[in-house]
Structures are given as structure tokens and as C-alpha cells.
C-alpha positions in Angstrom: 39.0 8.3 -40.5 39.3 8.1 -43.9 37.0 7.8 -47.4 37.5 8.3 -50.9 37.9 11.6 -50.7 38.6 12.7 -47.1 41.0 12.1 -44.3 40.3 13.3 -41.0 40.9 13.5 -37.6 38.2 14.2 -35.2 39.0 14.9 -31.3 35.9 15.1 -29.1 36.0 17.0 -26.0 36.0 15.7 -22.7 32.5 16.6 -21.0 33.7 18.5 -17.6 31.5 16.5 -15.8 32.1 13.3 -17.3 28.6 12.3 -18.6 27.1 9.7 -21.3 24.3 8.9 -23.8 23.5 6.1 -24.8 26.2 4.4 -23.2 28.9 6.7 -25.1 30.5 9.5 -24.0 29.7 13.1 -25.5 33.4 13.5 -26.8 33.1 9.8 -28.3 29.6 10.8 -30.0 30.4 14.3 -31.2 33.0 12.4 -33.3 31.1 9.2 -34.3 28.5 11.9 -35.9 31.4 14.2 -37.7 33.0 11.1 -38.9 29.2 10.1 -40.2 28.6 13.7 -41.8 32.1 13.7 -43.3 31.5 10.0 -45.5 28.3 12.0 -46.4 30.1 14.9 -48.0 30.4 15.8 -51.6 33.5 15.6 -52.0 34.2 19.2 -54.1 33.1 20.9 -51.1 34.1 24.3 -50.3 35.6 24.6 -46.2 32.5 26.7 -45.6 30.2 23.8 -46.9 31.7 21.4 -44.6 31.8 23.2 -41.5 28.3 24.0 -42.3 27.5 20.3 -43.3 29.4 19.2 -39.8 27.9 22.2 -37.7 24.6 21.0 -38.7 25.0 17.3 -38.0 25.7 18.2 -34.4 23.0 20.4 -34.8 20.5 17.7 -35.0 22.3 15.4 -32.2 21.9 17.9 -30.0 18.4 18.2 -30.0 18.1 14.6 -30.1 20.0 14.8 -26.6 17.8 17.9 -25.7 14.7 15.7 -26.3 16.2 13.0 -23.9 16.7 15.6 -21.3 20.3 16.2 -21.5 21.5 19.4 -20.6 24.3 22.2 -21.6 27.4 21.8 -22.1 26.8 20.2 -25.4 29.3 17.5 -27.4 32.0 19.4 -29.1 35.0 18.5 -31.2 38.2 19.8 -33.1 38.8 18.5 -36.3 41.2 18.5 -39.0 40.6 17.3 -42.7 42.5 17.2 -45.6 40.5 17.1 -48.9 41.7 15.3 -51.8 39.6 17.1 -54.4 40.3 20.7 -53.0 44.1 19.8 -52.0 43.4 21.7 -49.1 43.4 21.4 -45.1 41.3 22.3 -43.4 40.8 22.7 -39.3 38.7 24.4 -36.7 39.5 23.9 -33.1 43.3 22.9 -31.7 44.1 19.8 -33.8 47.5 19.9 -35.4 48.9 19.0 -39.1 52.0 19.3 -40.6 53.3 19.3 -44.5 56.4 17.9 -45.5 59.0 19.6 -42.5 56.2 22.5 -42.1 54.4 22.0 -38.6 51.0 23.9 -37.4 50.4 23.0 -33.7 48.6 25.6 -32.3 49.0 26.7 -28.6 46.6 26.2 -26.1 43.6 28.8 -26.6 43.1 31.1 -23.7 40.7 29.7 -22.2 42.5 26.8 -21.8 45.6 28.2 -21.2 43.9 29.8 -18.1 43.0 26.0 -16.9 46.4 25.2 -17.0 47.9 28.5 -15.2 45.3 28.2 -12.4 46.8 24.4 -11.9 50.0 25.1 -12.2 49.6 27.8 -9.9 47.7 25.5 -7.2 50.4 22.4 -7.6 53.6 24.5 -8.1 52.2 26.4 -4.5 51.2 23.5 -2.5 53.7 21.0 -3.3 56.8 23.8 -2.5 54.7 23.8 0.8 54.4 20.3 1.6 51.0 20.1 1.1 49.2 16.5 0.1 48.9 16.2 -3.6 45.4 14.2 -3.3 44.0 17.2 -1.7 45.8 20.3 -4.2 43.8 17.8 -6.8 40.5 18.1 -5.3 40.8 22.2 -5.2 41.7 21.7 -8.6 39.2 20.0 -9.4 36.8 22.4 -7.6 38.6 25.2 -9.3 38.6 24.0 -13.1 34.4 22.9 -12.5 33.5 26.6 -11.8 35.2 27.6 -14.8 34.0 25.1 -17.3 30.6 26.5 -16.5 31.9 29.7 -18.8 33.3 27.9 -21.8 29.9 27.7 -24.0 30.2 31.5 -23.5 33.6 31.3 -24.9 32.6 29.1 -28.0 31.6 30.6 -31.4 31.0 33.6 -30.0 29.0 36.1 -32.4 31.0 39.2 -31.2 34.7 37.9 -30.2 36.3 38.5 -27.1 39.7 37.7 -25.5 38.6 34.3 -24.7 36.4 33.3 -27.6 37.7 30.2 -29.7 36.3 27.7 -32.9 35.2 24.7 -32.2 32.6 22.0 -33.9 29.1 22.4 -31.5 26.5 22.8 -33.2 26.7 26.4 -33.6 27.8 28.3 -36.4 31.3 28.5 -36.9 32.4 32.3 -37.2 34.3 32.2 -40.8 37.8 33.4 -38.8 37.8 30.0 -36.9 38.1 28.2 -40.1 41.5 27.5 -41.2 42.4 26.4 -44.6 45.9 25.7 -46.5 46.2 25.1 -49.8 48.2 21.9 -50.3 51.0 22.5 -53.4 51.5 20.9 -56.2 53.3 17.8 -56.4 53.8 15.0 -53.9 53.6 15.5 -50.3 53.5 13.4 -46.5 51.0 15.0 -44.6 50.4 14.6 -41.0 47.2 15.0 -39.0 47.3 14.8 -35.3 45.1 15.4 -32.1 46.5 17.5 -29.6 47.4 14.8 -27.6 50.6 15.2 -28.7 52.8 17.5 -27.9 55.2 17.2 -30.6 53.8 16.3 -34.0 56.9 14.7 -35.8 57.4 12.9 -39.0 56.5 9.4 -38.1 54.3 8.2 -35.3 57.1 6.7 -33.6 59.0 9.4 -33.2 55.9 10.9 -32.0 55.3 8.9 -29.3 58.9 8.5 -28.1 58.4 12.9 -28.1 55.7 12.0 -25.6 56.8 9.1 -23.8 59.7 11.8 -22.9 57.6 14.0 -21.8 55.4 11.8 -19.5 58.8 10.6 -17.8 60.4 14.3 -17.0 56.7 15.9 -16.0 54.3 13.2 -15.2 52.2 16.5 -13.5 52.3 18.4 -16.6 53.2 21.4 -15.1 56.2 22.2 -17.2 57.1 23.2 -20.3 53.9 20.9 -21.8 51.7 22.0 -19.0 48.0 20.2 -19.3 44.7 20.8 -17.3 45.4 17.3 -16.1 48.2 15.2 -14.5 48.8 11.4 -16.0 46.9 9.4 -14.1 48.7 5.8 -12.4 46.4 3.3 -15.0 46.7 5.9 -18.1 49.5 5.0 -20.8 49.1 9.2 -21.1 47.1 12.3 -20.3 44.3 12.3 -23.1 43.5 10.2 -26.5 45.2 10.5 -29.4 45.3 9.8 -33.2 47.9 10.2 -35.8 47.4 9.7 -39.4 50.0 10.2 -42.3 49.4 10.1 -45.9 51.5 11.0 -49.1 49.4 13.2 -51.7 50.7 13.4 -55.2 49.0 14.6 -58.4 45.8 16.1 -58.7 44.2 12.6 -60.3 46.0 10.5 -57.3 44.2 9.4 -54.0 45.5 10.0 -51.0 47.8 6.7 -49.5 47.9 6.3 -46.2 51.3 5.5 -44.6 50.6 5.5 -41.0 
């Protein structure tokens, strides 16, 4: 999304057990509201005034949800924004960006890296054993549900531990989970990406070819690009994805979007 003053990209998360409101899913609504908080933004404000500003729009959905009797686990969402007034990016949660030939696309956070090593671990066993794949899914499956049940103890977490990460919730983001980079002076291409691809290159087509290569050597995704989920046969790939590039120039410039 983009205003004035703001571009950003907003990734909702997947609810583990797939659920809706109001006819939306809770990854589609966490970032409908962020994109609504961000057009509301003053647009000199500091990182830690919009996290805050975002933290507390979710805030407020979430008791609207409450009050409609939905349950824990809450919307969340990654984000990354770049700020045309502060030059700066800023992120919280696994989204990626890049600067010119300068790329930041973080690794898997542990949590989720432990998703992915418990399926790789189930398919890479069963299938050298012969086993039916429909069936290694469903303990997967099994598996991965008894584990989401501890990721809202692994969000924001007021005292960190091994497994704590930042995300957007509705809780207060811990100041360490809020990344920012100061944009230099001077003109730039910048890239912001969700982390639905692997590769964030210069161009979105190169992009997607980056992808499209990995979908044809490891449509499991249990290689080098392991995921907590396989491409499915009706999916063009194995999550949602946006890709926005922009050139920045002098302080006084907007932002132009290039792709």
C-alpha cells in the first residue's frame, strides 16, 4: 500500500486453524486495519510512534473480535514500511527489503524454523520408507496444530526467550523487535517484499522466475527453501506475496513507484 508519505507492505498471518470474521480471514483483516492505521499516520512519525499507532489499531480489533466471541490466537502481521519524511525503513516481523544491491531477508525465526525441521523430518522419513504422502501430511498436520497452540507464548514476549519473536498483535512490541535503517542520501530503488519470496531481487520478475525455480526443483519445500507447507496442486505457490519497488531521491522528492 502506498500514501503520500508511506509505502508498505503488510503480510497477515495465516490463522492455524483457518478461521474468519466477517467473511475475511484474520491474516486478510490484520492487514486491512494496518493498512487503515498507516493512511492515518502523521507522517513525521518516529518508528516507536507507529508501531504504537499500529499496535493499538489491532488493539481495538481485537476486542471487537473478543466481543463477537472469537477466541485466541489473535490476527497478526509482519510489516515493512519505508517513510518518506524520516528516510527510514522500518520492519517488525520477517518481511524483507532491500536498498540499491543491499538485501535484508531475514531467516526463518525459531519458532518457525522448528515447524519446518519437524516436517522435513516427517517427509524426508516417510517418503525414504515408502510411506503414502497423503498420510505423512495428516501427522504433519497433527504435529504443526499442537505446536501452534505455543506461538502466542512466543510473541512479544515481556522477558525473551530462545523462541520469542516481533510481530504486529495487538501487544506491545518490545523496542528490540523494531528494526529501522536510515535510508542515505541521494537517490535510491528500494524494494519491499513479503516472505513469500525466497529470493528478493532487483525486479519482480526476476523475482518470480527465483521462485518459479524453486517451486519446479522442491515442490515439497523441503530443501534448501524448506516451508511449513508443501505447494498445493491448485496453488500458483506456497503463500501470498507482494512486491513493491520505489526510487527515493532528495529529501523534498516523493517516493515513485516503479513496480
Amino acid at each position: 500500500m502506498r500514501t503520500p508519505h508511506f509505502v508498505a507492505v503488510i503480510d497477515g498471518a495465516g490463522d492455524p486453524r483457518g478461521r474468519t470474521w466477517q467473511g475475511r480471514s484474520l491474516g486478510r483483516d490484520a492487514a486491512e486495519t494496518l493498512g487503515a492505521a498507516v493512511r492515518r499516520l502523521s507522517p513525521d512519525a518516529t518508528p516507536a510512534e507507529l508501531v504504537a499507532a499500529l499496535t493499538k489499531a489491532l488493539s481495538e480489533r481485537r476486542d471487537e473480535m473478543a466481543r463477537d466471541g472469537l477466541t485466541p490466537p489473535w490476527p497478526a502481521a509482519n510489516l515493512v514500511v519505508y517513510s518518506n519524511a524520516m528516510r527510514q525503513i522500518i520492519r517488525v516481523g520477517d518481511c524483507a527489503f532491500r536498498v540499491d544491491d543491499q538485501v535484508s531477508n531475514p531467516p526463518p525465526k525459531a519458532f518457525e524454523q522448528t515447524l519446518i525441521d519437524v516436517r522435513r523430518l516427517i517427509l524426508h522419513a516417510g517418503l525414504s520408507a515408502d510411506l503414502d504422502q497423503h498420510e505423512l501430511d495428516g501427522d504433519v498436520r497433527d504435529i504443526l496444530q499442537t505446536l501452534y497452540r505455543y506461538q502466542e507464548m512466543c510473541q512479544n514476549t515481556p522477558t525473551p526467550h530462545p523462541y520469542s519473536f516481533p510481530v504486529l498483535d495487538g501487544n506491545p512490541v518490545p523496542l528490540s523487535g523494531i528494526e529501522v535503517v536510515d535510508v542515505p542520501p541521494g537517490r535510491h530503488e528500494i524494494v519491499l517484499a513479503s516472505d513469500g519470496y525466497p529470493e528478493v531481487r532487483s525486479s519482480l520478475a526476476e523475482s518470480e522466475d527465483a521462485l518459479a525455480q524453486v517451486l519446479k526443483t522442491d515442490p515439497l519445500l523441503i530443501g534448501d527453501h524448506a516451508q511449513t507447507k508443501s505447494l498445493r496442486p491448485d496453488d500458483l505457490s506456497y503463500d501470498d506475496r507482494t512486491y513493491v519497488r520505489i526510487a527515493v531521491g532528495g529529501e523534498d522528492e516523493d517516493p515513485e513507484t516503479v513496480s
